[in-house]
C-alpha positions as CSV (number, residue, x, y, z in Angstrom):
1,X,-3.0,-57.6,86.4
2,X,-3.1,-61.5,87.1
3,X,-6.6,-62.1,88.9
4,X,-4.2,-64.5,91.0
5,X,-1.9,-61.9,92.7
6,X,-4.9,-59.1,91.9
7,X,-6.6,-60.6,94.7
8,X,-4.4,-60.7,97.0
9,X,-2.6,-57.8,97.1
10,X,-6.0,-55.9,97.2
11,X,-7.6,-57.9,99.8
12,X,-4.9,-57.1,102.0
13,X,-4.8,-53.3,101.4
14,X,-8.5,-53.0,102.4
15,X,-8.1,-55.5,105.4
16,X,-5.4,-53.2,106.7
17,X,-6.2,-49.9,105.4
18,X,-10.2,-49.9,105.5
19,X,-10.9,-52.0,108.6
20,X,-12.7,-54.4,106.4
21,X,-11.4,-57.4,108.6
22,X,-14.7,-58.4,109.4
23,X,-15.8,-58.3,105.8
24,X,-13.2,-60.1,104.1
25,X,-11.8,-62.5,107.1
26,X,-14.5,-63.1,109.5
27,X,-17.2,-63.0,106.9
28,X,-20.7,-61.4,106.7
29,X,-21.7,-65.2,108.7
30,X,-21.2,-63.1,111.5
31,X,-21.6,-59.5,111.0
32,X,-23.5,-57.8,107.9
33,X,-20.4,-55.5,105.9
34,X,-21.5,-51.5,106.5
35,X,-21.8,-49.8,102.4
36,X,-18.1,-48.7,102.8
37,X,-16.8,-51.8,101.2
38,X,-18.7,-50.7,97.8
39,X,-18.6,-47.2,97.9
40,X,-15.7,-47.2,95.4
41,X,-14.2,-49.0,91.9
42,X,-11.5,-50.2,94.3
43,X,-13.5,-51.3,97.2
44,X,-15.9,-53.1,94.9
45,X,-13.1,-54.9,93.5
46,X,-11.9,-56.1,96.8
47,X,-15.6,-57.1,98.1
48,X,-15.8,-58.9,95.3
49,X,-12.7,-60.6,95.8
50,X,-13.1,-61.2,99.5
51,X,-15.8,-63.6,98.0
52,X,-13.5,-65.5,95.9
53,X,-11.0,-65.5,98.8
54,X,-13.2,-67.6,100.9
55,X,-12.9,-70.6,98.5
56,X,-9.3,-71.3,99.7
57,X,-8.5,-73.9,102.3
58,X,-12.1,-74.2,103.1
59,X,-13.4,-77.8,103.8
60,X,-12.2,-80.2,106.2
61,X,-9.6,-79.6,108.7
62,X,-6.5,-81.5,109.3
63,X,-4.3,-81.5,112.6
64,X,-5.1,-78.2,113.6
65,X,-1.9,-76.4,111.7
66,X,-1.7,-72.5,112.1
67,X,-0.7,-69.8,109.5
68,X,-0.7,-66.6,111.0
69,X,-2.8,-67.2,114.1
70,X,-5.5,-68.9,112.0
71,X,-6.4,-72.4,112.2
72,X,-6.7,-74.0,108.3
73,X,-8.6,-76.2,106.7
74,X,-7.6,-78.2,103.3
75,X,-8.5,-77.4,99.9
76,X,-11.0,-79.8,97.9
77,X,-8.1,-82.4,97.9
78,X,-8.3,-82.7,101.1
79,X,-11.5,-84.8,100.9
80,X,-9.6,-87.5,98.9
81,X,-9.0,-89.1,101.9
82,X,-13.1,-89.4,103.0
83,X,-13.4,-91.2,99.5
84,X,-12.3,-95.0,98.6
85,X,-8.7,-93.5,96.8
86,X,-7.6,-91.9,99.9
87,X,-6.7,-92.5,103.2
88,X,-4.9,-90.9,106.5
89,X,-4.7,-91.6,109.7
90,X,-5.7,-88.0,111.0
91,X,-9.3,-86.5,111.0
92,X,-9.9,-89.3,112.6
93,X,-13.4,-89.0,113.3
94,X,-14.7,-89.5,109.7
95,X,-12.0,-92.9,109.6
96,X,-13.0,-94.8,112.7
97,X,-17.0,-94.1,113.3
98,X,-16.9,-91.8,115.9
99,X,-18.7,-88.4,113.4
100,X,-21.3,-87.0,114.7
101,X,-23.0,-83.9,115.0
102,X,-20.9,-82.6,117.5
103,X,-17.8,-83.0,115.2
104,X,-15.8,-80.0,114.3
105,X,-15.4,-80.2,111.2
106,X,-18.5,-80.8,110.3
107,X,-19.2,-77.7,112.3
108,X,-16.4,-75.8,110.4
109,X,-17.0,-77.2,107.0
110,X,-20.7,-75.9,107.3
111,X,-19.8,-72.0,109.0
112,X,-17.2,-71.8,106.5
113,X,-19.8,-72.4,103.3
114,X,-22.2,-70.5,104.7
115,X,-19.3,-67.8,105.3
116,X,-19.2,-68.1,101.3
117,X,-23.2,-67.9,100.8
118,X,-23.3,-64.2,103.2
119,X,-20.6,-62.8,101.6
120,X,-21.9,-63.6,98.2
121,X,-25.1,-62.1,99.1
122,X,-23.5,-59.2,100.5
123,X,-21.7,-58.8,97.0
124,X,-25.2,-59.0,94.8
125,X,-27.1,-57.1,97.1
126,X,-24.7,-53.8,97.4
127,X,-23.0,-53.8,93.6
128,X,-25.7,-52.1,91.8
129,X,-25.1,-49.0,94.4
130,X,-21.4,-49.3,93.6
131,X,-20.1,-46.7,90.5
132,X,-18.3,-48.8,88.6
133,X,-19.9,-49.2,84.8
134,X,-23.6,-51.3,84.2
135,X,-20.7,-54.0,82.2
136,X,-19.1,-54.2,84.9
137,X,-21.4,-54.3,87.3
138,X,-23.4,-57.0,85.4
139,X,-20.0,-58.9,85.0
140,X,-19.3,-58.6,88.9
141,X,-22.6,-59.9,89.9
142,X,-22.2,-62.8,87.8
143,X,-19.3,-64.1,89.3
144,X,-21.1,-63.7,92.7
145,X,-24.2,-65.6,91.6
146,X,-21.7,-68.0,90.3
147,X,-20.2,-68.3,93.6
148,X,-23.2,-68.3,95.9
149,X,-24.3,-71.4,93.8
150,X,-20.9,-73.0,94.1
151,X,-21.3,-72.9,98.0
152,X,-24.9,-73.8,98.1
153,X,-23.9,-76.6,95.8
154,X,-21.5,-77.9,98.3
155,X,-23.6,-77.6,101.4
156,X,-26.6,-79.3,99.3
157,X,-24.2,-82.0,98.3
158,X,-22.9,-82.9,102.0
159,X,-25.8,-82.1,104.2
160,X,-28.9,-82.4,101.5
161,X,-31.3,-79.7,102.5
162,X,-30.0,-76.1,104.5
163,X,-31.6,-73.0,105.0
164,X,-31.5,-70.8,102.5
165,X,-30.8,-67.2,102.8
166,X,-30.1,-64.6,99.5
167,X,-30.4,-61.5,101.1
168,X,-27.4,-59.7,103.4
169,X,-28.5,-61.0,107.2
170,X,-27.0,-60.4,110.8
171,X,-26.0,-63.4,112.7
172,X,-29.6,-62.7,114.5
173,X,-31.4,-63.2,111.6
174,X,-30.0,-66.5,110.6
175,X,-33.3,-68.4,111.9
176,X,-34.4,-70.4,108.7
177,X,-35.6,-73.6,108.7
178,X,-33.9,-76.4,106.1
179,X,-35.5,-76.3,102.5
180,X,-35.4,-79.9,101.4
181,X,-32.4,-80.2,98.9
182,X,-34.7,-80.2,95.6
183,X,-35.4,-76.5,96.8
184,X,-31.6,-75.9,97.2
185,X,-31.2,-77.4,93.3
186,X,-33.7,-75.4,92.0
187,X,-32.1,-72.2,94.0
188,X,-28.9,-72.4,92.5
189,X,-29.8,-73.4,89.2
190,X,-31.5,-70.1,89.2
191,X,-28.1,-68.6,90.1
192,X,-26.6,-70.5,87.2
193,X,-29.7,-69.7,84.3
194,X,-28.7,-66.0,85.3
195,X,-24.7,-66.2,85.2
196,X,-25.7,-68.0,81.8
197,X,-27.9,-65.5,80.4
198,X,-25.9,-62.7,81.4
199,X,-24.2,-61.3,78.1
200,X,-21.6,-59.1,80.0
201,X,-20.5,-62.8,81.7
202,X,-17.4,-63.8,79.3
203,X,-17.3,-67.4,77.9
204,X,-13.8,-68.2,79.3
205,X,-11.1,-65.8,81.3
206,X,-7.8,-68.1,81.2
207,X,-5.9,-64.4,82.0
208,X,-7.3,-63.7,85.3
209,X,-8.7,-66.7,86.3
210,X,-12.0,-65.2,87.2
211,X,-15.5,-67.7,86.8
212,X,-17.2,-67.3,83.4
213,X,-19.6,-68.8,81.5
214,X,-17.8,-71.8,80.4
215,X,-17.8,-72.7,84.5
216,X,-21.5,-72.0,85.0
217,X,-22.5,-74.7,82.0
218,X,-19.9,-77.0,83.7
219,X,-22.1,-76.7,87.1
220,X,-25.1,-76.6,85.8
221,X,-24.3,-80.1,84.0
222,X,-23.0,-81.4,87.5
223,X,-26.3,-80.0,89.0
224,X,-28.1,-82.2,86.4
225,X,-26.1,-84.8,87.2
226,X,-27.3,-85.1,90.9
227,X,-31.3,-84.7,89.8
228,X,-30.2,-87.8,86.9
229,X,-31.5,-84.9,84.0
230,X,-28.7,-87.0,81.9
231,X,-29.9,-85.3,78.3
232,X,-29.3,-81.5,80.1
233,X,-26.4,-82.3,81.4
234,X,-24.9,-83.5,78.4
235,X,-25.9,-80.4,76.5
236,X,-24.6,-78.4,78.9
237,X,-21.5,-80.4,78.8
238,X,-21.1,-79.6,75.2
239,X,-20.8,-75.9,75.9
240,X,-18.2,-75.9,78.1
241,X,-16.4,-76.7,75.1
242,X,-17.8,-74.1,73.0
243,X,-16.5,-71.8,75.5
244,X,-13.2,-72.7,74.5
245,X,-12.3,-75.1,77.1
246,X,-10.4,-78.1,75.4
247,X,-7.6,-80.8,77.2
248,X,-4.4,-79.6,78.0
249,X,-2.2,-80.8,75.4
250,X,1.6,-81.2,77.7
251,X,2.3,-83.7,79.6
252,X,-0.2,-84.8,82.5
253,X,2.0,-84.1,85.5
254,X,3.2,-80.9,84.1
255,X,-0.8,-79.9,84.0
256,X,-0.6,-79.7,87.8
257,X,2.1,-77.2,87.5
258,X,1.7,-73.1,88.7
259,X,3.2,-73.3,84.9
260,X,0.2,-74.3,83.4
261,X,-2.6,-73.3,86.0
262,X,-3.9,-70.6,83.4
263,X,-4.6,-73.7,80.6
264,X,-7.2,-74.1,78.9
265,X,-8.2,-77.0,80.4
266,X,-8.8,-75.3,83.6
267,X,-12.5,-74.2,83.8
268,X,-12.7,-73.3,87.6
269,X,-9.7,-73.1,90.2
270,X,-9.2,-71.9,93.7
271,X,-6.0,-69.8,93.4
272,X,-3.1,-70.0,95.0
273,X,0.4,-67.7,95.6
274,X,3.1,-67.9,97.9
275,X,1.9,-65.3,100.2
276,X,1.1,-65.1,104.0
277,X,-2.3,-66.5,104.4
278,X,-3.0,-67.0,100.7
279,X,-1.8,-70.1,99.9
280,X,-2.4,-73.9,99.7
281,X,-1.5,-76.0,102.7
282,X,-1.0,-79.3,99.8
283,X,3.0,-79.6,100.0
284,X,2.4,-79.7,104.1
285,X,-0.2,-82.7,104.0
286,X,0.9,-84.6,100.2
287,X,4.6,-84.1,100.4
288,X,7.0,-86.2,102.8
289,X,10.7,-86.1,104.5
290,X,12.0,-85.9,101.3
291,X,10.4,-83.0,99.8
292,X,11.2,-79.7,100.3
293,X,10.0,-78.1,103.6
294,X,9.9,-81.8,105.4
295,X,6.7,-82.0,105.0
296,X,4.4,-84.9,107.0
297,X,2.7,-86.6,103.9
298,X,-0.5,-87.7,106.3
299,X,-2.5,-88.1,103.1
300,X,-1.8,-91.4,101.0
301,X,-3.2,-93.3,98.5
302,X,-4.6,-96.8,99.2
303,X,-3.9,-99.8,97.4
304,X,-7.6,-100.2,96.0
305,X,-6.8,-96.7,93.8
306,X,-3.2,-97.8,92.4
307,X,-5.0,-101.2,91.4
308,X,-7.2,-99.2,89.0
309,X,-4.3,-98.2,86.6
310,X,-4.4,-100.9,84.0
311,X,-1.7,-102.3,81.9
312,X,-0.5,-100.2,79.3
313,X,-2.5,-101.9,76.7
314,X,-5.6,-101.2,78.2
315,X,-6.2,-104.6,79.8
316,X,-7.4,-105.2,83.6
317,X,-4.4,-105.0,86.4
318,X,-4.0,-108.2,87.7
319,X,-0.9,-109.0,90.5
320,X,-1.1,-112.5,89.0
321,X,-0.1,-111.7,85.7
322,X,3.2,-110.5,86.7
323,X,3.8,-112.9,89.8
324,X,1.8,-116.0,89.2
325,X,0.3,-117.1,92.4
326,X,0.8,-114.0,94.3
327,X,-2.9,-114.2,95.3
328,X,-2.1,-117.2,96.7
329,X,0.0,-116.0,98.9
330,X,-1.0,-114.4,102.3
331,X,-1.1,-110.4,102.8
332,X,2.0,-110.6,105.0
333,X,3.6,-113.4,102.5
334,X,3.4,-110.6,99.6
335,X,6.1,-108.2,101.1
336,X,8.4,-110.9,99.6
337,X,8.3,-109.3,96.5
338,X,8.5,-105.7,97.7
339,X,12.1,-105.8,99.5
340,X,15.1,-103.7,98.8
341,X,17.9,-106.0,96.9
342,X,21.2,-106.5,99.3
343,X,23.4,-107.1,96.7
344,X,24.9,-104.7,94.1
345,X,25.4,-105.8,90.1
346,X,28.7,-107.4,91.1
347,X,27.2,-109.3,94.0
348,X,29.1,-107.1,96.5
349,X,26.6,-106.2,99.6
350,X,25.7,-103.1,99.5
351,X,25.6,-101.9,102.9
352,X,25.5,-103.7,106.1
353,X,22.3,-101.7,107.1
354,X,20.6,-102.9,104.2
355,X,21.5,-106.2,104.8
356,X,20.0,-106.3,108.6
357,X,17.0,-104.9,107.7
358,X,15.9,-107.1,104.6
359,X,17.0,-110.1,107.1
360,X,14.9,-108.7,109.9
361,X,11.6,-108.5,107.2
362,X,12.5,-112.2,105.5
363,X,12.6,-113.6,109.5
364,X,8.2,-112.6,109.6
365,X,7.8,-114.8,106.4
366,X,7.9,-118.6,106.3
367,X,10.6,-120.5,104.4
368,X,8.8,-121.3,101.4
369,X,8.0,-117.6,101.0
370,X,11.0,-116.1,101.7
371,X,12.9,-118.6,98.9
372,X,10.7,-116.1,96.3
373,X,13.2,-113.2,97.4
374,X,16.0,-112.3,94.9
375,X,19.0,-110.5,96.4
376,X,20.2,-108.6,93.8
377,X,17.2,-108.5,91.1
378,X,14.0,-108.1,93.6
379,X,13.6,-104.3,92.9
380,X,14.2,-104.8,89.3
381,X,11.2,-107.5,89.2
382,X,9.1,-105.2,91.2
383,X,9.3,-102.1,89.0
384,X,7.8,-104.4,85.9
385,X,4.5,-103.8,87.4
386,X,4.7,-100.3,87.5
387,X,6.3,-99.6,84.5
388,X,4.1,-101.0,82.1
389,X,1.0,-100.0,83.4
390,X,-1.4,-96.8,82.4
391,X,1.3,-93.8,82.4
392,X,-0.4,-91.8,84.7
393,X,0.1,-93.8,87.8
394,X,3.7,-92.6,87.5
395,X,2.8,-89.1,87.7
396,X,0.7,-89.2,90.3
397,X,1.7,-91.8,92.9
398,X,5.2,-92.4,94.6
399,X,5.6,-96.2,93.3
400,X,8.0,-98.8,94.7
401,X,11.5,-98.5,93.4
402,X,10.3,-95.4,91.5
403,X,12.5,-92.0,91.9
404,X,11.1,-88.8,93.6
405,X,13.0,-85.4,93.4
406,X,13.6,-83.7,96.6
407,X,15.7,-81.7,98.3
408,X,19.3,-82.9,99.3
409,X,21.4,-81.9,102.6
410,X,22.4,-78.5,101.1
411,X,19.2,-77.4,99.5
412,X,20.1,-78.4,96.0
413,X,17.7,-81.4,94.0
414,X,18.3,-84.4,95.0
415,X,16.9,-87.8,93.6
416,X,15.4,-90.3,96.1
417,X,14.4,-93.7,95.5
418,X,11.1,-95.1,97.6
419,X,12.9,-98.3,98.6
420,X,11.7,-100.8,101.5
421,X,12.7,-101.2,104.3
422,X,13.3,-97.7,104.9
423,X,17.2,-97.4,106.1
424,X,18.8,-94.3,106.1
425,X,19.3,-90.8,104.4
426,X,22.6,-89.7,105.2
427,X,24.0,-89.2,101.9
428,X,27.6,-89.2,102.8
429,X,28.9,-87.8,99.4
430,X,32.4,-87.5,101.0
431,X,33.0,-91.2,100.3
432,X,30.6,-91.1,97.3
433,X,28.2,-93.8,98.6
434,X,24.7,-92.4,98.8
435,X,21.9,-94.4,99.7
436,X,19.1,-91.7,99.0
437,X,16.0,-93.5,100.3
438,X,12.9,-91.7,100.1
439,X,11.8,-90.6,103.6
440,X,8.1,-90.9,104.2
441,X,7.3,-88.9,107.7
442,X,6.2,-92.9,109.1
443,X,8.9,-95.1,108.0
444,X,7.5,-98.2,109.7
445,X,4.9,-98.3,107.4
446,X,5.4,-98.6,103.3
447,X,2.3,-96.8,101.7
448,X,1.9,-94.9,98.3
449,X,1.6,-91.2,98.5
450,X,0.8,-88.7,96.1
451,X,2.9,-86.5,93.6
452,X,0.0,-84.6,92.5
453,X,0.6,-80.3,93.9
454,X,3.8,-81.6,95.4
455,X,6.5,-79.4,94.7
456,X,9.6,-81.2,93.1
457,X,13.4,-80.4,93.8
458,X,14.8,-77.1,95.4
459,X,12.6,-74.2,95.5
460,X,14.4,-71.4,97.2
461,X,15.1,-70.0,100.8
462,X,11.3,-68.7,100.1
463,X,9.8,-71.4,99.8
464,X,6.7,-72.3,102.9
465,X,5.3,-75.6,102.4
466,X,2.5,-73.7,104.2
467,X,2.2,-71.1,101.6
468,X,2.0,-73.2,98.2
469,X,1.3,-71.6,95.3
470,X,-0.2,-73.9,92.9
471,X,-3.9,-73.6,92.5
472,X,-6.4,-76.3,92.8
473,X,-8.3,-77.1,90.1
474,X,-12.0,-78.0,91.4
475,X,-13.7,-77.9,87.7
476,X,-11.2,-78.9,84.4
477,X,-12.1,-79.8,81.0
478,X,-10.7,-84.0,81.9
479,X,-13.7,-83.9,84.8
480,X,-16.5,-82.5,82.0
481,X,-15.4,-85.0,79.7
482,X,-16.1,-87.9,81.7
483,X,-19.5,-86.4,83.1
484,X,-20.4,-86.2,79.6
485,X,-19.7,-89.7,78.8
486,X,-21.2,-90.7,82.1
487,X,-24.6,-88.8,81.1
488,X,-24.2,-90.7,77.5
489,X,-24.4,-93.9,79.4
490,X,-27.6,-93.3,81.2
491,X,-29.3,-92.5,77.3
492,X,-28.0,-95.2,76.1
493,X,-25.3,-93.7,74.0
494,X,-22.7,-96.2,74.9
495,X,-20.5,-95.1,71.7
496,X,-20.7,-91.5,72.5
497,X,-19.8,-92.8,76.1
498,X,-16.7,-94.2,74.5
499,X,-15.5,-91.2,72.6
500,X,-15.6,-89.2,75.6
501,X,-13.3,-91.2,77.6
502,X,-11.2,-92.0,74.7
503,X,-10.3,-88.1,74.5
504,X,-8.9,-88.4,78.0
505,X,-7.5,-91.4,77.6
506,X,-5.8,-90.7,74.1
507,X,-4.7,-87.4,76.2
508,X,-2.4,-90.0,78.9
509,X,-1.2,-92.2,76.0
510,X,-3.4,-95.4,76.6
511,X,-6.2,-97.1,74.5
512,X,-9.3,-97.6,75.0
513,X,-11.2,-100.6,74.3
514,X,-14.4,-101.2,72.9
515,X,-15.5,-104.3,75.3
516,X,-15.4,-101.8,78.5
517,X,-18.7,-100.4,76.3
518,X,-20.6,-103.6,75.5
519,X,-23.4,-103.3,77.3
520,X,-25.0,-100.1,80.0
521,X,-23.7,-101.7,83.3
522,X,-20.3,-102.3,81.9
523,X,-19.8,-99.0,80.6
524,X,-21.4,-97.2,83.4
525,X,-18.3,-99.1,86.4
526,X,-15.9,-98.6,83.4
527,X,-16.8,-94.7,83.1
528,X,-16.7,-94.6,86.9
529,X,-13.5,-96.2,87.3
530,X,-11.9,-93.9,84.6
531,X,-13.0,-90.6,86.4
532,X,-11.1,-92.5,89.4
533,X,-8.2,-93.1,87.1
534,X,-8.0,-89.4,85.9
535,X,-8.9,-87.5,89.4
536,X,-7.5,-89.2,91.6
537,X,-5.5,-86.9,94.3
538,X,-7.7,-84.1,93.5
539,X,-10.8,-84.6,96.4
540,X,-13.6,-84.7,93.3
541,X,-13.7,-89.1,93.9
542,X,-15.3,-88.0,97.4
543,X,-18.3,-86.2,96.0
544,X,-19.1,-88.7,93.0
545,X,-19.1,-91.7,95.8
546,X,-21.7,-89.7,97.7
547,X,-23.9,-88.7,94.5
548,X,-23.7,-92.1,93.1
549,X,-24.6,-93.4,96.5
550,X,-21.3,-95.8,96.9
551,X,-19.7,-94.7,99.6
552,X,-21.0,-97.2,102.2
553,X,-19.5,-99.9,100.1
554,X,-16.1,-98.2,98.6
555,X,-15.4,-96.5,101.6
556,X,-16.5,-98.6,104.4
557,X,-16.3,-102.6,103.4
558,X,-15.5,-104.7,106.2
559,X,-12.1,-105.0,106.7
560,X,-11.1,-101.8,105.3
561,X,-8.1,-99.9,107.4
562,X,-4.9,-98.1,106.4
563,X,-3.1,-100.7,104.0
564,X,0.3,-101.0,103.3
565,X,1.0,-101.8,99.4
566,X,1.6,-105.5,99.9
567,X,-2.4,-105.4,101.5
568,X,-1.0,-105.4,105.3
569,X,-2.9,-103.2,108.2
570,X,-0.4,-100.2,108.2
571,X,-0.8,-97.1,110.6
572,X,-4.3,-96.6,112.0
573,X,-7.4,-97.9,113.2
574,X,-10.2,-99.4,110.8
575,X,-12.6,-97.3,108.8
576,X,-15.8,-97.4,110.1
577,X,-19.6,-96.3,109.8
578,X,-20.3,-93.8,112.1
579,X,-21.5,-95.6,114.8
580,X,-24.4,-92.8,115.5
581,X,-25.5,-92.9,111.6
582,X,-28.0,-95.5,110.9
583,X,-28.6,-94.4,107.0
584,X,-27.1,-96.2,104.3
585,X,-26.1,-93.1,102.2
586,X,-24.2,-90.8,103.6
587,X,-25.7,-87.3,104.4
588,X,-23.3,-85.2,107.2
589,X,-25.4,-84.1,110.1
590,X,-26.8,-80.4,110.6
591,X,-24.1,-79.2,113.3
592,X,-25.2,-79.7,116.6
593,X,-24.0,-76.2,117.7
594,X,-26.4,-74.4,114.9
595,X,-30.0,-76.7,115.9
596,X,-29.2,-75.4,119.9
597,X,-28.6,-71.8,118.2
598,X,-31.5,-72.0,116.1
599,X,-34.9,-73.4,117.0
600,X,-36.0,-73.7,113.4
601,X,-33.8,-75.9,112.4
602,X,-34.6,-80.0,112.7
603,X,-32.0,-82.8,113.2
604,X,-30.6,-84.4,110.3
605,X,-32.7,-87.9,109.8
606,X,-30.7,-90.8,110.9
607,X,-28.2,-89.0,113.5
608,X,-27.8,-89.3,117.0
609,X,-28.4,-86.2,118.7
């Protein structure tokens, strides 16, 4: 049976027919499980699984959304927006400097990891008693050990240094100091050595989707990574691949798919289904009016990311090139060339509606500016820098002028086109005039949002844009391959660099030139940018500005706010420092909540308290 729907199914008989509630869906963070939950093949199965269960939905929160009584949280991709390539105008609190230790989600992003840590331990420390078979008990702890890492990897990452605990505790006995985070590194790469070692541990599962070997290398390297042990993590990069983990070989978008969530390119995934409580909340937060489930689309892209995607012959991006002296031109003066056209192919007005709300925009933008709008080719001219740029952008950003299917007035697909000003979505097919415009949830405000795990067209009464069912990758074969070339940089291997990226970028269709590797500094901003390029929409961009120690400066430059595409302030305040933080680097603060619940425990260096 499919790990995916395995899970799920089982988790929910024990929840309901064991009174393992506490185990599975409250955790061992607050209550130790009894030896019921491994007293059986079953049961052991479904403790096991209640540890995998915890990965989904659990880092920061959005606007408090509930599924079944239960407050959610987003999956990894919900951190894009903490990063340079995303942006919102919710979770405010990371956005406009007010973190601090008192912050919820903070608070929740460090009980629900450490929810993930107990019942990991609980796992380790009660299998051997369980009957199933040495293999696969061997096999089972693996996976835990795997997990356990993957959680302490996470809390080392964000809050650099936490207790440690690898033993079953009760809530009582959660009174450990913080080890400094080299402890934490050398902790889970224990964890890793063993899932590594382990000969019952398979190299790859892409039928059940469980962690394997192929995903401990991968971590391992990423560990490396963070302690700069470039010539260990490129070794362990290389046998990921002799696990049999290789690039997807379809189309990029269609990689994203629940289709092809079982590829080979997919080393380690939080999965998703359809069901009540065990599925992503991505289509709610990435998906707009226009999508099926009218969804909000609070998470967009900012300009900064789409200006990444170079032309399709490799060369830099550059606004110029396409509309000489539009840097010239001031950020409000640039909307010129972003307008709808008002007349059709005849020269016919289109609609009235159209008409008054192009003239409305043009009015804002002295006379010499607005003479650079054309009436019937504008969208035309705008699309050329779009469509010849790196083909991935299209599959992974709603562009100007560019088409999105969603769902029309009687559920069937329905193709929208993300025009500006926003005007209507009527559709009056009676008369066969439809306008179609793509509906953002804000229509003041013209922003690029994602396409990435955003369902596409009609997909039946069923379907809860609560409840989405495509998984999210957190580790792929893309991600290892640029890690590897970014280790190859540090030694010096500047070709080796190259052929690394040149396999992803072969992968999308675009080339890769050899002056992006002439010299160490060159290729180390030109690796970085690609792994922006390739994962963008997908949360990772978040953690590498934090390792590399960039997110001050990506993240927070002055100035930086909400943009709309033309470069305009759109909807929110500006990003800011937090105001009680006086490090350069950022490192979240211990919780306020758990240093007043445990005296061991010191405040994080550089935090108001």
């Amino acid at each position: 049976m499919n790990m995916k729907k395995y899970a799920i199914i089982h988790v929910f008989i024990v929840c309901t027919c064991v009174s393992c509630m506490d185990i599975l869906d409250t955790a061992p963070y607050n209550q130790v499980s009894t030896g019921t939950m491994w007293t059986t093949e079953n049961l052991t199965d479904m403790g096991v699984n209640g540890v995998y269960s915890n990965l989904r939905n659990w880092g920061i929160y959005g606007t408090g959304i509930s599924l079944d009584g239960n407050s959610l949280g987003m999956g990894q991709w919900g951190f894009e927006i903490l990063g340079p390539l995303g942006m919102s105008h919710n979770v405010a609190d990371f956005l406009n400097g007010g973190l601090n230790p008192g912050s919820g989600n903070v608070n929740n992003t460090w009980r629900r990891l450490y929810e993930g840590v107990h019942r990991a331990n609980d796992a380790i420390a009660n299998i051997p008693n369980s009957p199933c078979s040495a293999e696969k008990k061997a096999r089972l702890i693996a996976e835990c050990k795997f997990l356990r890492a993957f959680h302490y990897f996470r809390l080392n990452e964000l809050f650099q240094g936490v207790p440690y605990y690898d033993m079953p505790v009760k809530v009582e006995e959660c009174i450990k100091g913080q080890e400094t985070a080299d402890f934490i590194w050398d902790r889970i790469l224990d964890d890793l050595n063993d899932c590594i070692s382990e000969t019952h541990f398979p190299n790859n599962d892409f039928k059940e989707g469980r962690v394997n070997k192929g995903a401990a290398y991968a971590l391992r390297g990423k560990l490396y990574m963070h302690l700069g042990n470039w010539q260990l993590a490129a070794a362990d990069f290389q046998k990921v691949g002799e696990c049999g983990f290789t690039l997807f070989t379809g189309d990029y978008k269609a990689l994203f798919t629940e289709a092809n969530e079982r590829s080979a390119e997919m080393i380690f995934s939080v999965q998703n289904t359809q069901q009540p409580g065990y599925g992503s909340i991505a289509q709610q937060y990435l998906g707009t009016r226009s999508a099926h489930g009218s969804c909000w689309g609070d998470h967009q892209i900012t300009i900064y990311a789409v200006d990444l995607y170079e032309n399709a012959d490799g060369t830099a991006f550059n606004w110029d090139d396409y509309f000489p002296g539009y840097s010239d031109l001031t950020l409000a003066g640039r909307e010129v060339y972003f307008l709808r056209d008002t007349l059709d192919a005849d020269g016919a007005e289109k609609h009235a509606d159209i008409s008054l709300g192009v003239r409305n925009r043009l009015k804002t933008l002295p006379e010499d500016v607005r003479a650079l709008y054309l009436p019937q080719d504008n969208e035309a001219r705008i699309r050329t820098a779009y469509n010849t740029r790196d083909p991935r952008l299209e599959k992974i950003v709603v562009t100007p002028y560019s088409i999105f299917k969603g769902v029309g007035l009687n559920n069937d697909d329905f193709n929208y086109t993300y025009r500006w000003p926003y005007v209507m979505n009527a559709q009056p097919r009676a008369n066969g005039y439809v306008i179609g415009d793509f509906q953002p949830d804000y229509t003041p405000t013209y922003l690029y949002h994602q396409r990435k795990f955003v369902y596409e067209g009609y997909n039946g009464l069923t379907f809860d844009r609560t409840r989405g069912g495509i998984d999210d990758p957190i580790i792929r074969y893309a991600d290892v391959l640029l890690l590897w070339a970014e280790a190859l940089v540090e030694t010096d291997d500047l070709t080796g660099a190259m052929d690394k990226v040149k396999q992803v970028r072969d992968r999308a269709g675009i080339p890769t030139l050899a002056a992006n590797f002439a010299n160490k500094t060159t290729a180390r901003n030109y690796v970085r940018d690609e792994r922006r390029r390739e994962m963008l929409g997908e949360g990772g961009a978040f953690f590498d500005e934090l390792r590399w120690g960039t997110l001050r400066e990506t993240k927070y430059p002055d100035g930086a706010v909400c943009r709309q595409i033309w470069g305009v302030p759109g909807r929110g305040a500006q990003f800011r420092w937090p105001d009680v933080y006086s490090g350069d680097k950022m490192v979240w603060p211990i919780p306020r909540a758990e240093i007043q619940r445990n005296p061991n425990l010191k405040p994080t260096p550089g935090w108001v308290y």
